[in-house]
N, C-alpha and C positions, 0 to 999 in steps of 0.2 A: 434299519440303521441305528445303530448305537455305539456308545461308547465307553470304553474301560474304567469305573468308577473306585476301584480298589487302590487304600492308600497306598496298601501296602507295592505294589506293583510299580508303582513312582516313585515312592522313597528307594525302589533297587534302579530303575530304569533311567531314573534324573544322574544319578553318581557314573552310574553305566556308560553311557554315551557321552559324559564330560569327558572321562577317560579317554572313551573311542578318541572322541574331536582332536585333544592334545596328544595321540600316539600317531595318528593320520597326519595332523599337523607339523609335528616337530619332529617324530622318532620313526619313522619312517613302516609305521605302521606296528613297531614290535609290541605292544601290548595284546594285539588282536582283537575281538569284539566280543567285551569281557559283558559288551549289554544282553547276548544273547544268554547266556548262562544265569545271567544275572534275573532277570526275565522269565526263564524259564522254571524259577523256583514258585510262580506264581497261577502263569499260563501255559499252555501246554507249547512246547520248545518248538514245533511249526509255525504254531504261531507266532512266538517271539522271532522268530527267523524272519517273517510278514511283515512286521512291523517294524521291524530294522530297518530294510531294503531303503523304502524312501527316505526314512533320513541322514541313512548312508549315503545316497544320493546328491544331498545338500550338500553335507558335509564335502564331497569331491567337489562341487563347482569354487565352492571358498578354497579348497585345499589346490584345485587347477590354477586358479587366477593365481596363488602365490607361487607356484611354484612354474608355470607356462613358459617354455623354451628350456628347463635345466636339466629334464631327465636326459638319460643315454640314449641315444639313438639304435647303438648297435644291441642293447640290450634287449631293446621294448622290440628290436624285427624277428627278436629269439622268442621271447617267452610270451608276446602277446598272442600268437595265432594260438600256442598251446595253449594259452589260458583259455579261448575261446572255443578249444576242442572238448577242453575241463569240462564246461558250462554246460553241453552240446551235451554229453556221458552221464551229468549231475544232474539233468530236469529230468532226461530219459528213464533213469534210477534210483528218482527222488523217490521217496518209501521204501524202498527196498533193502539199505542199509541202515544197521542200526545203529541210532546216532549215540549210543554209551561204545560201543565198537569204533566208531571213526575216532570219537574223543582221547580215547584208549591210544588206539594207532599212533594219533598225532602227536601226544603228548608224550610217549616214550622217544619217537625218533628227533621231536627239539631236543630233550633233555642230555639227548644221547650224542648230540651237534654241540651242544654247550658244553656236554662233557670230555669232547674231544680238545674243542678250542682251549677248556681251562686246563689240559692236561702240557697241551703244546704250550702255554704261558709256563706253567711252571717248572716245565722242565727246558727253557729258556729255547725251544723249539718254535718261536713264531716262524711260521711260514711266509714265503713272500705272496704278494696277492694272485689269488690263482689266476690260470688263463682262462680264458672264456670257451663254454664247451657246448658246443650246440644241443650234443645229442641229450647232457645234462639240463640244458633251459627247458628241451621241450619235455623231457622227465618229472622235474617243479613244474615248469608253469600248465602242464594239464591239470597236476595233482592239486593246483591251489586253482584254478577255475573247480576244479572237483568238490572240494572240501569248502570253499565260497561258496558253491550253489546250494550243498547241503546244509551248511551249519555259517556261512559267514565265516569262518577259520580257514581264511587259505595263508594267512600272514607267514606260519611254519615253513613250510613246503617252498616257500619263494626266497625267503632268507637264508633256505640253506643251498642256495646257488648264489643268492645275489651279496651275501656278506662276505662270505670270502674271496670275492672278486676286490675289497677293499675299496672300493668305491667314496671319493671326498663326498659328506655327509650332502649336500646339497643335491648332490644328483643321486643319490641311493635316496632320498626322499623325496624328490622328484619322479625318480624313474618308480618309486612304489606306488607312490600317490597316483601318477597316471595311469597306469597297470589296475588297481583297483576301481579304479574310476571308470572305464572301460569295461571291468567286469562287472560292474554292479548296475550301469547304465543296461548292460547286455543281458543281465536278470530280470529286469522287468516283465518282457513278454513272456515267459515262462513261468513266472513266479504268477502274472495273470492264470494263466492257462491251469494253472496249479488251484488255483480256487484262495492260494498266500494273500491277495492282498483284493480280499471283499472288505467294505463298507466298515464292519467296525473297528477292522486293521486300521485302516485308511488313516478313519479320522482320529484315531489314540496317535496314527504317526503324527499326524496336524501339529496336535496339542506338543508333540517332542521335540518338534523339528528348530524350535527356536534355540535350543540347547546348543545346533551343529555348527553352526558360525563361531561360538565364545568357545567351544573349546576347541577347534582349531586354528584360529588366531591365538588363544593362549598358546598351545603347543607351538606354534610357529614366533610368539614371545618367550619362551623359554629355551628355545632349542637355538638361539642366537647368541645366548648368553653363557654356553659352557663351550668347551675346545672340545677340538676332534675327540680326543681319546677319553675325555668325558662321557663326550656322546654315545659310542658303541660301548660305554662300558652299563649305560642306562639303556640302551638298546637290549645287550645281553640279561642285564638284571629282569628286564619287562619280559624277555623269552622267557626266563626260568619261571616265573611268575606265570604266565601263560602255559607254560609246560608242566605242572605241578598241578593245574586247575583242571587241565583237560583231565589230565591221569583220575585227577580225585572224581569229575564226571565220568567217567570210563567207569569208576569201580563202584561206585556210589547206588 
């Protein structure tokens, strides 16, 4: 038993997971989990995957309690069982993809989502909000059980079915928040099984986990405090930022 002594490792991992808290909390996840990358400049990127897990975990019980009864119902009977197929495909295959490859993947097809949306704004094409497509829920919500099991990055993959549904802010962050919550809960025993979260994982999560609470009540104190069209315009701005990082892990 031991534990993670490098400063360096916490001065990325503390910044890390404030972020996570406040994008879980407030922004309905669009930042991603900027702690694994972040992390992974230090320790070898399975492991920072490890050491997420349980305090991602925290993180959802705070982020369940605020947000309990508002997600969608019709959404979560779509895209929940796929995320759970995701998970089921991601432990199966954990090693086997290379995680500069996924990063790669992801990060062009947000950029390429964002770049569509900003095309439709300026060329004064907003669309009205899509209708709900099954066969698309279960297409995202596998690929981000998928990219969750591997890398903690399924935020992509689910936003781009669940944003253009237009969804008022409160239940697009509800319905994300319980969707992740559900998936990370369901990483556990595979992540065991994986050999992810022995003893020194564990208790470096210990020492993190106090961070999960404050930054997701912060996010859930900020995300009160701007209007709708505020909101998804800092939802989009934390995609491109998230799309940009993956691409640069991909090629790096």
């Amino acid at each position: 038993m031991s534990l993670i002594t490098d400063p360096w490792f916490y001065a990325l991992a503390i910044p890390g997971f404030l972020i996570n808290g406040i994008s879980k909390g407030g922004f309905a996840s669009g930042a991603g989990n900027v702690a694994v990358p972040l992390m992974a400049a230090v320790v070898p990127a399975p492991q920072a995957v490890g050491i997420s897990l349980p305090v991602l975990c925290v993180m959802d019980v705070a982020g369940l309690r605020a947000w309990w009864g508002k997600w969608s119902v019709r959404e979560m009977r779509a895209i929940l069982p796929a995320g759970l197929v995701g998970i089921a495909i991601g432990s199966l295959t954990f090693g086997l993809f290379s995680a500069k490859g996924i990063s790669l993947m992801l990060g062009i097809l947000t950029l390429a989502f964002l770049a569509r949306s900003l095309w439709q704004r300026v060329r004064g094409l907003l669309p009205p909000p899509a209708a709900p497509n099954r066969l698309k829920a279960w297409i995202c919500g596998t690929a981000s059980g998928l990219t969750s099991t591997l890398a903690h990055t399924g935020g992509p993959p689910l936003a781009m079915y669940l944003y253009p549904l237009k969804l008022d802010r409160q239940t697009l962050a509800a319905t994300t928040t319980v969707f992740f919550g559900v998936m990370n809960y369901a990483k556990l025993l595979p992540y065991w099984g994986l050999g992810l979260l022995d003893w020194t994982n564990l208790l470096t999560s210990l020492v993190l986990i106090p961070l999960a609470p404050i930054g997701v009540y912060l996010g859930i104190w900020l995300q009160k405090r701007i209007s709708d069209h505020s909101f998804y315009n800092v939802v989009y701005v934390l995609l491109a930022i998230t799309g940009t990082k993956l691409i640069w892990d991909g090629l790096s």
